[in-house]
C-alpha positions in Angstrom: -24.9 -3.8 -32.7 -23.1 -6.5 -35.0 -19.7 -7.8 -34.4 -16.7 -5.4 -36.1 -14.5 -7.3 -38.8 -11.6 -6.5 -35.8 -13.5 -8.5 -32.9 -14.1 -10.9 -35.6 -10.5 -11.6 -36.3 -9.8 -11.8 -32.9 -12.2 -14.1 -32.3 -10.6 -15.9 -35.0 -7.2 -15.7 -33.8 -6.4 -13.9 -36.7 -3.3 -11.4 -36.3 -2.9 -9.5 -39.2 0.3 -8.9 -40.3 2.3 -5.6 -42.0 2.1 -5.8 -45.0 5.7 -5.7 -46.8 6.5 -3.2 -49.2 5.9 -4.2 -53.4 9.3 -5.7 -54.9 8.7 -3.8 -58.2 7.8 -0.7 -59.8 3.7 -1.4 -58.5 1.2 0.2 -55.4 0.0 -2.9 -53.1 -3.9 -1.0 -53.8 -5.5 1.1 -55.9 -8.8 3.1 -54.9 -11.0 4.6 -57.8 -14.4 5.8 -56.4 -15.8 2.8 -54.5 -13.9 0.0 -55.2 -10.4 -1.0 -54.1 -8.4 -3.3 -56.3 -5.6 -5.1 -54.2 -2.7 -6.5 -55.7 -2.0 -10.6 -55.6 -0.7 -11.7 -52.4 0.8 -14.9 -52.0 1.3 -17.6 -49.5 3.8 -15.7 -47.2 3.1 -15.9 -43.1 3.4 -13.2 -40.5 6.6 -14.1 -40.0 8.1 -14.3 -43.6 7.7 -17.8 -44.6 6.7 -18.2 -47.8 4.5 -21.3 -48.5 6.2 -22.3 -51.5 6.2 -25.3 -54.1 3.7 -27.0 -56.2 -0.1 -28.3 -56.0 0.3 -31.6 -57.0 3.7 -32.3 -56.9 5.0 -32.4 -53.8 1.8 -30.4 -51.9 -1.4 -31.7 -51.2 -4.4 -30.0 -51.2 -4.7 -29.2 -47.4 -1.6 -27.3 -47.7 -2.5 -25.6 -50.7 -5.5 -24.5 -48.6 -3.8 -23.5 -46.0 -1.4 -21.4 -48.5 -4.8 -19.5 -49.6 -5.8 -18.4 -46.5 -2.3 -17.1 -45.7 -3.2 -15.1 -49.2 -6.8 -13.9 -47.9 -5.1 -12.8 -44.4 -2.5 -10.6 -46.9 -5.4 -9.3 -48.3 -7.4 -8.3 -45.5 -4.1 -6.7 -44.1 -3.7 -4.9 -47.2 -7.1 -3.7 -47.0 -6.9 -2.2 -43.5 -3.4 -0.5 -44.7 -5.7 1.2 -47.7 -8.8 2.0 -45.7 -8.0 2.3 -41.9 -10.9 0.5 -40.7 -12.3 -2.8 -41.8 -15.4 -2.1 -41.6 -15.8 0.0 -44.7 -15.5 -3.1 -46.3 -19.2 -3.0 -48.1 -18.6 -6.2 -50.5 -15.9 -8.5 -51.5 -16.3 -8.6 -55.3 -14.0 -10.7 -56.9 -11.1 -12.9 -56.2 -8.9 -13.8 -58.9 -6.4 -17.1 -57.5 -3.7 -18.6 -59.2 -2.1 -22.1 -58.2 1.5 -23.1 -58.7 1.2 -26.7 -59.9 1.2 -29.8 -61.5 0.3 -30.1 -65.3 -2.5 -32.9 -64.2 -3.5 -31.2 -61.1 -7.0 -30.3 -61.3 -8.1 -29.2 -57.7 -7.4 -25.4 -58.3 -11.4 -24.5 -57.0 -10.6 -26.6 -53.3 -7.0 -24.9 -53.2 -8.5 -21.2 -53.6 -11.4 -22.2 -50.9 -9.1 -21.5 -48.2 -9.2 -17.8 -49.2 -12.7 -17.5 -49.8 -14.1 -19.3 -47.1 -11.7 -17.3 -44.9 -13.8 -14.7 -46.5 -16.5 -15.3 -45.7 -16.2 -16.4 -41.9 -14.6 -12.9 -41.2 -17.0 -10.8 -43.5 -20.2 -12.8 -43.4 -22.4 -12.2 -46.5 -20.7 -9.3 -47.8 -17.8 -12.2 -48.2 -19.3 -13.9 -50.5 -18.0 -13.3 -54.3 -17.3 -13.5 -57.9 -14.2 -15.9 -58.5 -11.4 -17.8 -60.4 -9.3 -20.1 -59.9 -6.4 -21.1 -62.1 -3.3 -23.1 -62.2 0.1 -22.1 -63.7 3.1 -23.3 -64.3 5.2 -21.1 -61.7 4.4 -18.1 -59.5 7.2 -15.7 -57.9 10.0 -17.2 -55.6 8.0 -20.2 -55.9 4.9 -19.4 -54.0 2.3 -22.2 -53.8 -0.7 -19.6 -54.2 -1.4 -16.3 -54.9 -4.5 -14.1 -55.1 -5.8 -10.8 -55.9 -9.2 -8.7 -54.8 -11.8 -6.3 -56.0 -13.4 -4.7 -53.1 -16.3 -2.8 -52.9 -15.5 0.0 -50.0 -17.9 2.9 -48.4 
Protein backbone atom coordinates (compact mmCIF):
# COMPACT_ATOMS: atom_id res chain seq x y z
CA UNK A 1 0.00 0.00 0.00
CA UNK A 2 1.49 3.66 -0.96
CA UNK A 3 2.20 6.19 1.55
CA UNK A 4 -1.11 8.67 2.44
CA UNK A 5 -0.68 12.48 1.58
CA UNK A 6 -0.93 12.63 5.78
CA UNK A 7 2.16 10.24 6.49
CA UNK A 8 3.69 12.20 3.76
CA UNK A 9 3.43 15.52 5.43
CA UNK A 10 4.49 14.11 8.43
CA UNK A 11 7.32 12.78 7.11
CA UNK A 12 7.79 16.15 5.85
CA UNK A 13 7.36 17.97 8.98
CA UNK A 14 4.59 19.55 7.50
CA UNK A 15 1.87 20.76 10.06
CA UNK A 16 -0.95 22.07 8.36
CA UNK A 17 -2.44 24.91 9.71
CA UNK A 18 -6.39 26.17 10.15
CA UNK A 19 -7.18 27.87 7.68
CA UNK A 20 -8.45 31.51 8.63
CA UNK A 21 -11.69 32.63 7.62
CA UNK A 22 -11.97 34.86 3.91
CA UNK A 23 -11.68 38.76 4.81
CA UNK A 24 -14.42 39.55 2.10
CA UNK A 25 -17.63 38.73 0.75
CA UNK A 26 -15.79 35.22 -0.94
CA UNK A 27 -15.83 30.96 -0.04
CA UNK A 28 -12.00 29.86 0.55
CA UNK A 29 -13.22 26.69 -2.18
CA UNK A 30 -15.60 25.99 -4.56
CA UNK A 31 -16.47 22.25 -5.70
CA UNK A 32 -18.36 21.82 -9.09
CA UNK A 33 -18.42 18.01 -10.08
CA UNK A 34 -14.76 16.95 -9.86
CA UNK A 35 -12.67 19.70 -9.53
CA UNK A 36 -12.15 22.04 -6.63
CA UNK A 37 -11.08 25.60 -7.32
CA UNK A 38 -9.21 27.06 -4.12
CA UNK A 39 -8.99 30.62 -3.62
CA UNK A 40 -5.28 32.48 -3.59
CA UNK A 41 -3.42 31.96 -0.46
CA UNK A 42 -0.67 34.01 0.39
CA UNK A 43 2.51 33.90 2.27
CA UNK A 44 1.06 33.75 5.88
CA UNK A 45 2.69 31.02 8.43
CA UNK A 46 0.94 28.81 10.94
CA UNK A 47 1.34 31.24 13.27
CA UNK A 48 0.04 34.39 11.53
CA UNK A 49 3.04 35.91 10.06
CA UNK A 50 2.64 37.18 6.91
CA UNK A 51 5.68 36.98 4.62
CA UNK A 52 5.33 40.29 3.23
CA UNK A 53 7.35 42.84 0.89
CA UNK A 54 8.72 42.76 -2.54
CA UNK A 55 10.75 40.27 -4.88
CA UNK A 56 13.33 42.29 -5.82
CA UNK A 57 13.39 44.96 -3.69
CA UNK A 58 14.22 44.21 -0.57
CA UNK A 59 13.62 40.03 -0.86
CA UNK A 60 15.59 37.76 -2.54
CA UNK A 61 14.66 34.93 -4.25
CA UNK A 62 15.17 32.26 -1.50
CA UNK A 63 12.73 34.05 0.55
CA UNK A 64 10.38 34.50 -2.08
CA UNK A 65 10.50 30.68 -2.35
CA UNK A 66 10.10 30.18 0.89
CA UNK A 67 6.89 32.62 0.87
CA UNK A 68 5.45 30.09 -1.99
CA UNK A 69 5.62 27.21 -0.11
CA UNK A 70 3.98 28.91 2.88
CA UNK A 71 1.20 29.46 -0.10
CA UNK A 72 1.16 25.64 -1.23
CA UNK A 73 0.94 24.56 2.69
CA UNK A 74 -2.38 27.21 2.69
CA UNK A 75 -3.51 25.36 -0.08
CA UNK A 76 -3.20 21.91 0.90
CA UNK A 77 -4.84 23.02 4.32
CA UNK A 78 -7.56 24.51 2.40
CA UNK A 79 -7.92 21.38 0.51
CA UNK A 80 -8.32 18.99 3.49
CA UNK A 81 -10.92 21.71 5.12
CA UNK A 82 -13.03 21.14 1.50
CA UNK A 83 -12.50 17.42 1.15
CA UNK A 84 -11.78 15.70 4.62
CA UNK A 85 -9.11 13.51 3.44
CA UNK A 86 -6.12 14.21 1.23
CA UNK A 87 -6.15 11.57 -0.50
CA UNK A 88 -9.04 12.29 -2.82
CA UNK A 89 -6.75 14.52 -4.25
CA UNK A 90 -6.62 12.74 -7.98
CA UNK A 91 -4.56 15.64 -9.78
CA UNK A 92 -3.30 19.11 -9.11
CA UNK A 93 -4.24 20.94 -12.24
CA UNK A 94 -3.29 24.36 -12.24
CA UNK A 95 -1.58 26.89 -10.16
CA UNK A 96 -2.04 30.32 -10.92
CA UNK A 97 1.06 32.55 -8.70
CA UNK A 98 1.33 36.03 -8.38
CA UNK A 99 4.69 37.84 -7.10
CA UNK A 100 4.70 41.20 -5.32
CA UNK A 101 7.72 42.82 -6.84
CA UNK A 102 10.15 44.87 -8.47
CA UNK A 103 9.37 46.44 -11.95
CA UNK A 104 12.81 44.71 -13.27
CA UNK A 105 12.46 41.68 -11.30
CA UNK A 106 12.23 38.84 -13.68
CA UNK A 107 12.50 35.58 -11.50
CA UNK A 108 8.69 35.13 -10.92
CA UNK A 109 8.99 31.13 -12.42
CA UNK A 110 11.97 30.28 -9.41
CA UNK A 111 9.71 32.36 -6.75
CA UNK A 112 6.53 30.16 -7.62
CA UNK A 113 8.76 26.83 -7.55
CA UNK A 114 8.56 26.75 -3.91
CA UNK A 115 4.83 25.97 -4.23
CA UNK A 116 5.06 23.65 -6.91
CA UNK A 117 7.83 21.66 -5.95
CA UNK A 118 6.21 21.47 -2.54
CA UNK A 119 3.66 19.90 -4.74
CA UNK A 120 5.02 17.70 -5.96
CA UNK A 121 7.24 16.07 -3.03
CA UNK A 122 3.87 15.68 -1.03
CA UNK A 123 1.62 14.51 -4.07
CA UNK A 124 4.15 12.75 -6.30
CA UNK A 125 3.00 12.67 -9.95
CA UNK A 126 -0.44 13.67 -9.48
CA UNK A 127 1.55 17.04 -8.28
CA UNK A 128 2.75 17.82 -11.22
CA UNK A 129 0.72 20.79 -13.15
CA UNK A 130 -0.35 23.39 -15.47
CA UNK A 131 1.11 26.88 -14.31
CA UNK A 132 1.74 30.67 -14.14
CA UNK A 133 3.64 32.79 -12.78
CA UNK A 134 3.28 36.56 -12.69
CA UNK A 135 4.53 39.63 -11.01
CA UNK A 136 2.44 42.62 -9.89
CA UNK A 137 2.86 45.65 -8.59
CA UNK A 138 1.20 44.91 -4.95
CA UNK A 139 -0.71 42.12 -3.41
CA UNK A 140 -2.98 42.42 -0.12
CA UNK A 141 -1.40 43.71 3.23
CA UNK A 142 1.68 43.37 1.38
CA UNK A 143 2.09 39.80 0.92
CA UNK A 144 5.31 38.66 -0.99
CA UNK A 145 3.33 35.83 -2.84
CA UNK A 146 0.18 34.48 -3.44
CA UNK A 147 -1.39 31.54 -5.30
CA UNK A 148 -4.41 29.89 -6.22
CA UNK A 149 -5.37 26.07 -7.37
CA UNK A 150 -7.48 23.94 -9.59
CA UNK A 151 -7.77 20.55 -8.26
CA UNK A 152 -8.91 17.63 -9.70
CA UNK A 153 -10.74 15.56 -6.71
CA UNK A 154 -12.50 11.87 -6.56
Amino acid sequence: MSQSVEQKLAELGITLPTPTAPLADYVPSVRTGNLLFISGQVSIDGAGKLSTGKLGAGLDVDAGRAAARLCGINLIAQMKVALGDLDKVVRIVKLVGFVNSAPDFVDHPKVINGCSDLFVEVFGDKGRHARSAVGIAALPFDAAVEVEAIVEVA
